[in-house]
C-alpha positions in Angstrom: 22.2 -25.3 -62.5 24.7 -25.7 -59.7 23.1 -22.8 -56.9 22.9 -22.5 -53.3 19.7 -23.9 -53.8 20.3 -27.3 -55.0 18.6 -30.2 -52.3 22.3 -32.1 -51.5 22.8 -36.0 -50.7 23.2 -36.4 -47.5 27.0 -37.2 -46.3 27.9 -40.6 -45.9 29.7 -41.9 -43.1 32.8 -43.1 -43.0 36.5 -41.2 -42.8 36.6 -37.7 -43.5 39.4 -35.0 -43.2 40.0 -33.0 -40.5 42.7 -30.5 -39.6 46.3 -30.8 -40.4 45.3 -32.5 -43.0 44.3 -36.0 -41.3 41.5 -38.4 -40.6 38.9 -37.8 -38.0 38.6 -41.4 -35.8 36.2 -42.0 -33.3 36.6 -44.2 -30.0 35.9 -47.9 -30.6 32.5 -49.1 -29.3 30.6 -52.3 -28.6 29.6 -54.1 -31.5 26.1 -53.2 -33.0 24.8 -54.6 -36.0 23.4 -52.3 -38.1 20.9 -54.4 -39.1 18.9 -57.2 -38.3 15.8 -59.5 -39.9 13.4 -57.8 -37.5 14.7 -54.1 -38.1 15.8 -53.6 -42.2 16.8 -50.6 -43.2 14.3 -47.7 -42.7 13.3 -49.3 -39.4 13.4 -48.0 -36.0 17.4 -48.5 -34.5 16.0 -50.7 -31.4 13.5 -51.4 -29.7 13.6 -48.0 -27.3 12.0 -44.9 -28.2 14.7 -42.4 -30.1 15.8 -40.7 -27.9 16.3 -37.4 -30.1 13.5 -35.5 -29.3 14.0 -35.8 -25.9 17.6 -33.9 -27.0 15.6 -31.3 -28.7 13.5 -30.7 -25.3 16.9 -30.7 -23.7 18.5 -28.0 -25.9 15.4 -25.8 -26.0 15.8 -25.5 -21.9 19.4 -24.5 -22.6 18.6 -22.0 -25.4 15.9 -20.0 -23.1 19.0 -20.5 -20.1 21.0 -18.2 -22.0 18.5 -15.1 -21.5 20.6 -13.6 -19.2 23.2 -12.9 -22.0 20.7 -11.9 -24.3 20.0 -8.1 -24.7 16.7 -8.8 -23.6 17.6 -10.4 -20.7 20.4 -7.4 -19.9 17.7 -4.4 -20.6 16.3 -4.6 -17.4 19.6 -3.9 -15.6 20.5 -1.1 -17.8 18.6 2.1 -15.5 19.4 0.5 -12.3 23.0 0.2 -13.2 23.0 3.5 -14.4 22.0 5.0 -11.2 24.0 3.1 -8.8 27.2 2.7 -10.2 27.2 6.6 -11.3 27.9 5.7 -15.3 26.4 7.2 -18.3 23.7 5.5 -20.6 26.4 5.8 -23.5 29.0 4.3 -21.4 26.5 1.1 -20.6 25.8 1.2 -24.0 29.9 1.2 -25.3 30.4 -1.4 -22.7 28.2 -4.0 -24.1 29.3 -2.8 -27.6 32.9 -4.1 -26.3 31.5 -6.8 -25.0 29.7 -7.9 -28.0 32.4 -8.1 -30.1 35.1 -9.4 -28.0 32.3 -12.6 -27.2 31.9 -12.7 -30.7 35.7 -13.6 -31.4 35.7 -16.4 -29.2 33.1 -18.1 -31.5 35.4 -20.2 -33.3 37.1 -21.6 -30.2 34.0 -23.2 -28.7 32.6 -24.8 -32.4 36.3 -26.3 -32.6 35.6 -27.8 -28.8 32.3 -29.1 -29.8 34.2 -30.9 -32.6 36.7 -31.8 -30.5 35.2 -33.0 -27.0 31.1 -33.5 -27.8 28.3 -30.8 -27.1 28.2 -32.6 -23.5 31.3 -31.3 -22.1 30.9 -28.1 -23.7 27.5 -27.6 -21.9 28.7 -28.5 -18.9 31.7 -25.9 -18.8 29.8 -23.5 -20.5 27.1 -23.3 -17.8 29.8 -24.0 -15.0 31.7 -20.4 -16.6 28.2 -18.6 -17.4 26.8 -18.9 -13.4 29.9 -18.3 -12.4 29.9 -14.5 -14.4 26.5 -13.8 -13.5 27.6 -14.3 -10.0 30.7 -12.1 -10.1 28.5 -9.6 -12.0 26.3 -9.0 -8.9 29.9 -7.6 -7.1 30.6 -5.1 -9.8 31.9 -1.5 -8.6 32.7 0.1 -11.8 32.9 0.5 -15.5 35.5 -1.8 -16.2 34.2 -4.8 -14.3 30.9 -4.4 -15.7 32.5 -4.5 -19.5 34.2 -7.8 -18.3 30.7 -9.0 -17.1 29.4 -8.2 -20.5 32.7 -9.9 -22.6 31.3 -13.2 -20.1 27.6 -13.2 -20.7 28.0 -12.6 -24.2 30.7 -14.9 -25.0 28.9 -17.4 -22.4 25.6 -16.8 -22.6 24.3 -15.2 -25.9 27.1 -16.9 -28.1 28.5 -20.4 -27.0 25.5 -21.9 -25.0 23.0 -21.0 -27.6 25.8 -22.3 -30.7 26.0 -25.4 -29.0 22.7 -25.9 -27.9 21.5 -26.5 -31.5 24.8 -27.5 -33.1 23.9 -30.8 -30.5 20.2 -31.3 -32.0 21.9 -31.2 -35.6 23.9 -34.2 -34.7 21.0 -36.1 -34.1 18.5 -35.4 -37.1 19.2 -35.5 -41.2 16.1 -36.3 -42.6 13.7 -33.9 -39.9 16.4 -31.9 -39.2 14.7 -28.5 -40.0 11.9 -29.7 -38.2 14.0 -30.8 -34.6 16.0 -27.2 -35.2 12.6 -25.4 -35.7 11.2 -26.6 -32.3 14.5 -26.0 -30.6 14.7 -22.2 -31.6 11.0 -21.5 -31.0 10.7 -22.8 -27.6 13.4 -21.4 -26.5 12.8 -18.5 -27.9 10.0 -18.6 -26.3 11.9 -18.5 -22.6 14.0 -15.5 -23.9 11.0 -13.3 -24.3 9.4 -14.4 -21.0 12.8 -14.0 -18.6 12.4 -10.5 -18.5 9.3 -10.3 -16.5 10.6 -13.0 -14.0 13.7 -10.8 -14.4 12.1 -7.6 -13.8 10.3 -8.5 -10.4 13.5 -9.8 -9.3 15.3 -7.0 -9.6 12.2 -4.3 -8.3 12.3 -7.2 -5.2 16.0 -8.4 -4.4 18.0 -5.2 -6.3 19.8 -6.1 -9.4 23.7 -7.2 -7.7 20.8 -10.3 -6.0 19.0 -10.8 -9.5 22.2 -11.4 -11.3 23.5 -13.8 -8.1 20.0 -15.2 -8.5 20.1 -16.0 -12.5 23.8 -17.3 -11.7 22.8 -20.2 -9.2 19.7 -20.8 -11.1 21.9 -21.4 -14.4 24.3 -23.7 -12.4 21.2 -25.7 -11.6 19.7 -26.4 -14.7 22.3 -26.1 -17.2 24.8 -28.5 -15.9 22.3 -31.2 -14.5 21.0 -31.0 -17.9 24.3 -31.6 -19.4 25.1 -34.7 -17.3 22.5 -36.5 -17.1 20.7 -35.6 -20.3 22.4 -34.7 -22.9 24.3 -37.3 -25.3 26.5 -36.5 -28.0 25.4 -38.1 -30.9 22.5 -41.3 -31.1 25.8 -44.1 -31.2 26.0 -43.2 -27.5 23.2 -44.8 -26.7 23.1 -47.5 -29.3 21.1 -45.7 -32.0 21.1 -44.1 -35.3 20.5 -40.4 -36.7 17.0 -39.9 -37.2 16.2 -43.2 -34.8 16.3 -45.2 -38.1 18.6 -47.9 -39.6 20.9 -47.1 -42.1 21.9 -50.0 -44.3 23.8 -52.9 -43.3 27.1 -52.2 -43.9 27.1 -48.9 -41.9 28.4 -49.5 -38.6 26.9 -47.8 -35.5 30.5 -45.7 -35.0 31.0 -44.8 -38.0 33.0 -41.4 -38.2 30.7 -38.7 -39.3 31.9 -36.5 -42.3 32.1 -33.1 -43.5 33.8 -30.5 -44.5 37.1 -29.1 -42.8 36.5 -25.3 -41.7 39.4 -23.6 -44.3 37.7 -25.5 -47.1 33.8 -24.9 -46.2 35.2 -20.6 -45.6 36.5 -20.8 -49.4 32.9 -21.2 -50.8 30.5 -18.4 -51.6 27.5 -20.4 -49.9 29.2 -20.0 -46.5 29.5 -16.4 -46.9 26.1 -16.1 -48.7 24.3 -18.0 -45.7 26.8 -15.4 -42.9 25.7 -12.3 -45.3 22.0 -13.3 -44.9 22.5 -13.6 -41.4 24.5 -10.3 -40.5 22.3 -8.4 -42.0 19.2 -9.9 -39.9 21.2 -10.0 -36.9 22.2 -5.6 -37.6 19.2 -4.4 -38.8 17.0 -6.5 -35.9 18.9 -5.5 -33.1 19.2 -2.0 -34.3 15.3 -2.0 -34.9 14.6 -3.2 -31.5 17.3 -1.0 -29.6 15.9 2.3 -30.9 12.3 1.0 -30.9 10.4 3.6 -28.5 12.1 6.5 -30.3 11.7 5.1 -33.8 7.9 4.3 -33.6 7.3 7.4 -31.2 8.5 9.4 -34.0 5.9 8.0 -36.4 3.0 8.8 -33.4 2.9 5.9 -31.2 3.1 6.2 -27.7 6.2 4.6 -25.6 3.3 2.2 -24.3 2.2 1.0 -27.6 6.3 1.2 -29.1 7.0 -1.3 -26.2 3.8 -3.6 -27.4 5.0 -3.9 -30.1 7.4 -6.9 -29.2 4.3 -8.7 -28.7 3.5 -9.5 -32.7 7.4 -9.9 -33.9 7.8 -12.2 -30.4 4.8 -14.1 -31.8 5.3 -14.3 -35.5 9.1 -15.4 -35.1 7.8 -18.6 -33.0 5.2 -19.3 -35.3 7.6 -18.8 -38.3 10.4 -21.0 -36.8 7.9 -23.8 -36.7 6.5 -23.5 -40.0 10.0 -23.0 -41.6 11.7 -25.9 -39.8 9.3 -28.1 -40.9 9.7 -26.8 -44.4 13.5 -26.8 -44.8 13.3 -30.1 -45.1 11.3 -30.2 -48.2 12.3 -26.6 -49.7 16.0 -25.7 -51.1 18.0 -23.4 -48.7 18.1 -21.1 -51.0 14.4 -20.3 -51.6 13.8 -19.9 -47.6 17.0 -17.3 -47.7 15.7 -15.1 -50.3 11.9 -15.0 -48.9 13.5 -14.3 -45.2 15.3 -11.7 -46.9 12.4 -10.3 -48.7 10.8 -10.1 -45.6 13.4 -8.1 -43.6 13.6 -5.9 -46.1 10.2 -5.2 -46.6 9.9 -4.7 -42.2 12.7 -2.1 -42.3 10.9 0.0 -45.2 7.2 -0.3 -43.5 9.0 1.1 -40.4 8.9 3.9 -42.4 5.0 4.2 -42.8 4.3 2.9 -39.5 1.2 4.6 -37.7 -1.0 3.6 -34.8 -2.9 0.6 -35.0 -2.8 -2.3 -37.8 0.3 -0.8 -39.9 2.4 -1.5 -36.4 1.0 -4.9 -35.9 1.8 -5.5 -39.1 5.2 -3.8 -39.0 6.0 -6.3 -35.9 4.8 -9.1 -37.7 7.1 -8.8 -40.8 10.0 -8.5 -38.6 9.6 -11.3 -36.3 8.4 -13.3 -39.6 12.0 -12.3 -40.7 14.1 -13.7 -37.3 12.4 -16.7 -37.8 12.6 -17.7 -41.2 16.5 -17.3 -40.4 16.8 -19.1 -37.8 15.4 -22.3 -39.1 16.8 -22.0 -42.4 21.1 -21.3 -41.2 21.1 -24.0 -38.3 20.0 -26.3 -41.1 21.9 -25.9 -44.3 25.3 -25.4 -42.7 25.1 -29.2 -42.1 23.6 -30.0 -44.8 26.0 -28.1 -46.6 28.8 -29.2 -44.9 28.2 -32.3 -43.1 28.7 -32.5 -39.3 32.1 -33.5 -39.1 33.6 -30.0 -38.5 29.6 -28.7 -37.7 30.7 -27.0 -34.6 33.7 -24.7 -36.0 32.2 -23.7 -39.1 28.7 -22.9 -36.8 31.5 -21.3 -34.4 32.7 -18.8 -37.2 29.1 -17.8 -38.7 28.0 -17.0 -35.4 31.5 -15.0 -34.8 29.9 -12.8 -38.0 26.5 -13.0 -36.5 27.2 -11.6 -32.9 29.7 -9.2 -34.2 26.9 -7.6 -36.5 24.1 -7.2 -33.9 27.0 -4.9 -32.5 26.8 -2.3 -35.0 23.3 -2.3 -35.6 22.4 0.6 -32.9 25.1 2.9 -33.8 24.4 2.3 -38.1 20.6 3.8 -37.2 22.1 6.1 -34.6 24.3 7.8 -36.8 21.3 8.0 -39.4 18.8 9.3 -37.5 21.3 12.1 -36.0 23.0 12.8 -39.8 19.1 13.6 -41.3 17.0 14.4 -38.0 15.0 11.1 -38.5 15.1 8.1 -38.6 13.3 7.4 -42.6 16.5 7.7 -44.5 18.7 5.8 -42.6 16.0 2.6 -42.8 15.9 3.4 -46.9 19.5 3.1 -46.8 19.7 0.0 -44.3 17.0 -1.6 -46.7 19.9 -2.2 -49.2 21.6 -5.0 -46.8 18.8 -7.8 -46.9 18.8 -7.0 -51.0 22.2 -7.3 -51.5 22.4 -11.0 -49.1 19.9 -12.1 -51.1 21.5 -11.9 -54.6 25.0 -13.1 -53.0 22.6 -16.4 -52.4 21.3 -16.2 -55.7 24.8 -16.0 -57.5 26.4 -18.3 -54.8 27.0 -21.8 -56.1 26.6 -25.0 -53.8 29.1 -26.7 -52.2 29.8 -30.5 -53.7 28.6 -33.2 -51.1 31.1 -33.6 -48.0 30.5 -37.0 -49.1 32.2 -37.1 -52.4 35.4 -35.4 -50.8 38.2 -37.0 -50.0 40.5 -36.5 -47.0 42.0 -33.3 -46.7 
C-alpha cells in the first residue's frame, strides 16, 4: 500500500530539476575517485575522521544561540519591559503576535538561500543580522520599535538560524540521519531551556536594554566564528562523502544532489500531512506553556509548582529527541507521526485532570514526550521525502506554517477559557487537532523517490 509510511530509496545523485524548470549544477572540483582498492564501497571516504559529527556539534551550538528569539528566551524581558516603557501586558503580547507571523513569512526566503548559497553563508549573515537586532533592541523607546525588535528575533532567531541549523546536519547524513538530527535538536534544546537563568541574572544585574546588548555581542561571537571556520556545506567540501562512507564507483565526489523542486513537493498530501502534524504541536504547545501558571493553578497547583513543571516536559523532550532520532532511521515516518500525535493529544486531555503531585509530572512528561517525537521525526522525512536538492525551501515553507501556528495558540486557549470560564472545554476542543493530523498522515500517500524523477 502506497502511504506516508512507506521506507523510500534514498535519492541518487546526479541532475535534478530545479526552478524555472532547469538543472541544478554544482561548481567543478578536484578530481576524487570515488573509489579505490583500499576503500570499496561501504568504506570510510579517506583516511580522516568524518567530519559530520563534528557539523552536528556545530549546529547544536547554533540551535541553543537562537534562545534569544525563542519565547523562552523573550519571557524574562516581558515585566521589565512592561514597566519601563509604560505598555500594557496585551500590547507586549500583540507585539510578538505581529512579530510571529511576519518572521514566519520570511521562511521561504532563507530555505531558497540555503539552496542557493550553502548553510555557511546563511549562518554567517543570519548571526551578523540577529546580533545586530538584539543590539538595536537594547535602544528601544516605544511600542513600535519593540514590534520591529520582535519581527527581527523571530525571523532571525527563532526561525532562520534554527531552519538552517539542521537543514545543514541533513546534508551530511542519509543512512544516521535521524540519529545526527536527534542529537542536534536535543542539545540544543537543551541551551534553550538553560538561557533563561543566565538570562535572568543578567537582566536583575545589567537591566534588560544591557542584557539584550549583551546576548547581541555574545551571538556575534559565537555564531559567525562558528560559521567560518567550522561549518562546511556538504562532506564534497572537504573531500568526503554523506555518511563518511563510499558510495560506488561511478558516483563522483560532486555529484549534484537531487530532490524535489518546492511547487512539486507542496502538491503532495505528505507535505501537508507532515506541516498539519507540526502546526498543531507547534499551537497547542505554545498555547499550553503560555497560559501554564493559570491553567494548572486552576486545577490546584501553586504558581511555584505550575512553573516546575517545565522541568519534566524540558526533560522528556531531550530524552525523546534521542530515542526518536535514532529510531527514524529504522521506523516509517508515518508510525513516529501518529504515536507523537497520540501523545499530544493525550497531554492536552490530562491537562484536564491535572492535580498536585504525579498526575502533573506526568502531564509534563506527555507533552515534552510529544515536542520531541516531532522534532526528530519532520527534520528527517522532508529529506527523505524529498531529497536535499531543494531541502532548504521546502524546510523554509513548513516552518513558515510552523511559526505562524505557535502564533495563535495563546489566543485559541484565551478565547476558550474566557467563552466557558475555564479552561477544560477549550483543551477538549483543541484535542481534535493532533486527531485530525494524524489521520491526514494515515490517508496521505508517499511521494515517489526524487530519484526516479526527471527534470522539471
Amino acid at each position: 500500500m502506497n502511504v506516508i509510511g512507506a521506507r523510500l530509496t534514498p535519492p541518487a545523485l546526479g541532475t535534478t530539476g530545479c526552478r524555472g524548470g532547469g538543472t541544478l549544477s554544482t561548481p567543478a572540483k578536484p578530481a576524487h575517485a570515488a573509489t579505490t582498492p583500499d576503500h570499496p564501497p561501504g568504506a570510510p571516504t579517506t583516511g580522516r575522521r568524518f567530519r559530520g559529527w563534528r557539523i552536528v556539534a556545530y549546529s547544536a551550538l547554533a540551535m541553543a544561540m537562537t534562545a534569544p528569539g525563542q519565547t523562552t528566551g523573550v519571557s524574562v524581558f516581558i515585566d521589565p519591559l512592561i514597566a519601563d516603557l509604560g505598555i500594557s501586558r496585551t500590547q507586549v503580547s500583540t507585539a510578538y503576535l505581529a512579530g510571529t507571523l511576519v518572521g514566519a513569512c520570511a521562511m521561504p526566503l532563507v530555505g531558497r538561500a540555503i539552496d542557493r548559497y550553502g548553510p555557511r553563508r546563511v549562518i554567517a549573515a543570519t548571526g551578523a543580522a540577529f546580533g545586530a537586532i538584539l543590539i538595536a533592541l537594547s535602544f528601544v523607546t516605544g511600542l513600535v520599535g519593540l514590534t520591529a525588535g520582535f519581527i527581527g528575533i523571530r525571523m532571525a532567531g527563532q526561525g532562520a538560524l534554527s531552519l538552517v541549523a539542521t537543514t545543514t546536519v541533513a546534508y551530511w547524513f542519509d543512512r544516521r540521519r535521524g540519529l545526527a538530527l536527534g542529537i542536534t535538536s536535543a542539545v540544543g534544546t537543551a541551551g534553550i531551556s538553560l538561557a533563561p537563568l543566565f538570562v535572568e541574572r543578567l537582566v536583575s544585574g545589567y537591566g534588560w536594554r544591557q542584557a539584550w546588548a549583551i546576548e547581541g555581542i555574545a551571538v556575534w561571537a559565537i555564531v559567525i566564528p562558528l560559521a567560518l571556520f567550522g561549518i562546511r556545506n556538504r562532506p564534497a567540501d572537504v573531500g568526503q562523502h554523506v555518511d563518511g562512507i563510499t558510495p560506488a564507483a561511478d558516483t563522483p565526489l560532486d555529484a549534484p544532489l537531487t530532490g524535489w523542486p518546492l511547487r512539486k513537493a507542496l502538491r503532495t498530501s505528505a507535505f501537508w500531512a507532515v506541516a498539519g502534524c507540526l502546526a498543531a504541536s507547534s499551537m497547542l504547545t505554545t498555547g499550553l506553556n503560555f497560559h501554564q501558571i493559570a491553567l494548572l493553578g486552576e486545577r490546584g497547583l501553586t504558581p511555584g509548582e505550575a512553573a516546575a513543571n517545565f522541568l519534566p516536559q524540558t526533560a522528556a523532550a531531550l530524552l525523546v529527541t534521542l530515542a526518536a532520532g535514532a529510531l527514524i532511521d529504522r521506523l516509517p515516518p508515518k508510525a513516529v507521526l501518529i504515536v507523537a500525535m497520540t501523545v499530544l493529544g493525550c497531554a492536552v486531555l490530562s491537562a484536564r485532570f491535572v492535580a498536585p503531585g504525579w498526575t502533573a509530572i506526568a502531564y509534563g512528561i506527555l507533552l515534552g514526550a510529544s515536542n520531541g517525537l516531532l522534532r526528530a521525526v519532520e527534520s528527517a522525512t522532508l529529506p527523505r521525502y524529498f531529497g536535499t536538492a531543494h531541502l532548504g525551501a521546502i524546510r523554509g515553507s513548513a516552518h513558515t506554517i510552523t511559526i505562524a501556528a505557535s502564533a495563535f495558540g495563546p489566543l485559541a486557549i484565551s478565547l476558550g477559557h474566557d467563552l466557558t470560564g475555564h479552561y477544560s472545554t477549550a483543551l477538549f476542543a483543541l484535542a481534535l487537532l493532533p486527531a485530525l493530523a494524524a489521520l491526514a498522515v494515515l490517508l496521505a500517500r508517499t511521494p515517489h523517490s526524487a530519484a526516479r524523477r526527471a527534470p522539471s
